[in-house]
N, C-alpha and C positions, 0 to 999 in steps of 0.2 A: 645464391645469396646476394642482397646487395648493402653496401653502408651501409652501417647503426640498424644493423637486424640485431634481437634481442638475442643473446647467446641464450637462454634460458627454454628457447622456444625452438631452439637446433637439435636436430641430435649427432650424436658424437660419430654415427655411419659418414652422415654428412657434411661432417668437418673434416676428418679425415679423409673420404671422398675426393672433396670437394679441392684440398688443399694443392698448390702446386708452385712450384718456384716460378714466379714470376720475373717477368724483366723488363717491361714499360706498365709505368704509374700514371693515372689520370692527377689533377690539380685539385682532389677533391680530399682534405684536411682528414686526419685522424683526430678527434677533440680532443684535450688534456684527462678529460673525466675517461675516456674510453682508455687512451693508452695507460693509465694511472689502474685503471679495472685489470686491465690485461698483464701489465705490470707484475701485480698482486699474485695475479694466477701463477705467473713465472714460477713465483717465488717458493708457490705449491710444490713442487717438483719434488720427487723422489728425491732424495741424496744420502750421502753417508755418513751414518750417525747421526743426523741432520747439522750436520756441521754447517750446512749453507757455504762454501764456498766461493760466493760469486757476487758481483757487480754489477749492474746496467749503467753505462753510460750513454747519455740521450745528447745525439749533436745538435743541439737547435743554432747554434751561434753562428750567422750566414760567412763569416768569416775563415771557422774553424770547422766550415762544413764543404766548403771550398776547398781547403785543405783537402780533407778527406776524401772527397771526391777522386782526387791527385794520386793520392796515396792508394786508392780501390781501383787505382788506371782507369778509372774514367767508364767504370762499366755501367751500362746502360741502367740497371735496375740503383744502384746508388744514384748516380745521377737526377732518374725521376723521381724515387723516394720521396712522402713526405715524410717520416720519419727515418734517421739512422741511428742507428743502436750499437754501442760497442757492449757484447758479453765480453767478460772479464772474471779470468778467475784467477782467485787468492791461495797460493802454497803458503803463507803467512799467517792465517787468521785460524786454525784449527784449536790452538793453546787457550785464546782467548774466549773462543766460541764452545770449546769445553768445559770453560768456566759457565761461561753464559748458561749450557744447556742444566746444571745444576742449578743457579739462580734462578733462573726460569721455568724448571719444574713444574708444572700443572699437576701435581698431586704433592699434596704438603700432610707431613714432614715427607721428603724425598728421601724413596726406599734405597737402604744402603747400599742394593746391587747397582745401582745408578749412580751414585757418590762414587761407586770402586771402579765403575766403566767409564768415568769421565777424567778423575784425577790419577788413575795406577793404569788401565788396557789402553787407554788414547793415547798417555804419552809413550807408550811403552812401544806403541805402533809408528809412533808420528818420530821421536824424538832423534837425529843424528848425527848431534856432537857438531863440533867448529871441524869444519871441511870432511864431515861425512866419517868421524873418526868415529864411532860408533857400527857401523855397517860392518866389520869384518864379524864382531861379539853376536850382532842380531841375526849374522845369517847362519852363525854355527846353533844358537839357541833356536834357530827354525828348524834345524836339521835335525837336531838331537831331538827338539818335542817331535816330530812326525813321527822320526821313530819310534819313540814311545807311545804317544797316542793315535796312529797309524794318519792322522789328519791336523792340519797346521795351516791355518791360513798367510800370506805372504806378507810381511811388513815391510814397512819405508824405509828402504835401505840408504838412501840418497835422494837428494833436492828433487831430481827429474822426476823418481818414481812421486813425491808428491807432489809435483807438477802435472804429470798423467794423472794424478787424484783428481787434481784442482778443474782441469780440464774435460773430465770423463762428468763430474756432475753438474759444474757449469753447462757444458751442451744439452741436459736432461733440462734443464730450466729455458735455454734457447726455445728446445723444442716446444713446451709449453706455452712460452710465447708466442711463436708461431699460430700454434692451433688455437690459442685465446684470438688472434688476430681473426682468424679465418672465422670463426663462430661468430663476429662481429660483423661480417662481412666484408674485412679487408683483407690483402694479400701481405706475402712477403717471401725474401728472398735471401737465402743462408749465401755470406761471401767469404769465402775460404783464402780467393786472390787478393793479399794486400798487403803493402811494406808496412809489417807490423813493427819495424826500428822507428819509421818514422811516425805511425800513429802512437806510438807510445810516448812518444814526445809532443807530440799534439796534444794527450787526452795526461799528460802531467804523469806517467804509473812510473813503478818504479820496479824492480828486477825480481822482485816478486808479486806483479798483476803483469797475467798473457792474455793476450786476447785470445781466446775462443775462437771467432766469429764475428764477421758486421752480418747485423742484419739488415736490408731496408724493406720497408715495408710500405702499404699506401692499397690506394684499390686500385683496379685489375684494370689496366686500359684495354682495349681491342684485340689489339696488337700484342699483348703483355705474354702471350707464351709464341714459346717456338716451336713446337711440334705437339701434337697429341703425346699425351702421356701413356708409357710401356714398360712393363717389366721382364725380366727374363724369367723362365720358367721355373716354377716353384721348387721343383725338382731338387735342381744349383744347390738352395740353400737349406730345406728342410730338414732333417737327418733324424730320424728314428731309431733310438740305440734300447 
């Protein structure tokens, strides 16, 4: 595939194919319209509840991209990048975005199992008192209902366990991006490596926005992978029970 190929005209074998963590970028621009399309797609992403979770922060500023740069140790694939991407996700925004997903109901009047699932089973999952004084109460009422109803799904006992929330669907949207990239005919590359104390102070967040992940992304120079692509045998990981 090469730049500004039409994702419409792709198919999804060949996206996912196609796709591969790159690490040298040519100088050839992602447009505003393309990353703003790709963007959108992110946003598509599976998540839970559709609570949306997450953030894009786009480093255009040559300043605070230099920065960045710093902060990613200088790895090859940030470095060439035309675009860097901080994902970001919110243990913060579930309370609000519950409200939301009631106001925003695409079927009006909004059926009252909806109304009960956003204002009474969200909070009831999400909510943990001032310093998590609530987790001792939530983990006996998990126990007792299992018992009873022989199955009980896990609630938020603590800040972390919704941070691991905020975390697990923010990267579902990463992913998305990614592969919107790739159907366009750009690359990009998930960066795990970076002083996220000091990009958070770069990108202004505050103790509830983690980074995810940077991505950078850009088209595929020559040189842009390091090895053929290989996986281990299916075997490892498939399990038929």
């Amino acid at each position: 595939m090469t730049s500004q190929t039409n994702p419409k005209n792709v198919s999804f074998f060949e996206v996912i194919t196609s796709r591969r963590s790159v690490r040298f970028f040519t100088d050839t621009p992602i447009p505003d319209d393309v990353l703003d399309d790709c963007l959108d797609m992110a946003m598509l992403a599976p998540n839970s509840s559709n609570l949306q979770p997450w953030e894009f922060y786009i480093i255009d500023s040559p300043e605070k991209r230099q920065q960045a740069i710093q902060f990613c140790m200088g790895q090859n694939a940030v470095r060439t990048a035309n675009r860097l991407i901080a994902i970001v996700a919110r243990s913060d925004t579930w309370q609000q975005h519950a409200k939301d997903n009631i106001k925003y109901y695409p079927v009006q009047p909004v059926p009252q199992a909806v109304k009960t699932y956003y204002s009474r089973l969200i909070p009831l999952s999400f909510a943990r008192g001032s310093m998590n004084i609530l987790s001792p109460a939530k983990r006996i009422f998990t126990h007792v209902n299992r018992q009873i109803k022989g199955a009980m799904p896990e609630l938020m006992y603590n800040s972390q366990d919704v941070k691991a929330w905020a975390l697990m669907n923010s990267m579902l949207a990463a992913e998305n991006l990614m592969l919107a990239w790739r159907a366009y005919g750009f690359d990009s590359c998930a960066i795990g490596g970076f002083d996220e104390v000091q990009m958070k102070k770069l990108l202004g967040l505050h103790k509830n926005q983690h980074i995810a992940m940077m991505l950078a992304a850009g088209e595929r120079a020559e040189n842009g992978l390091y090895s053929p692509q290989y996986r281990f045998a299916r075997e490892r990981f498939i399990k038929k029970v």
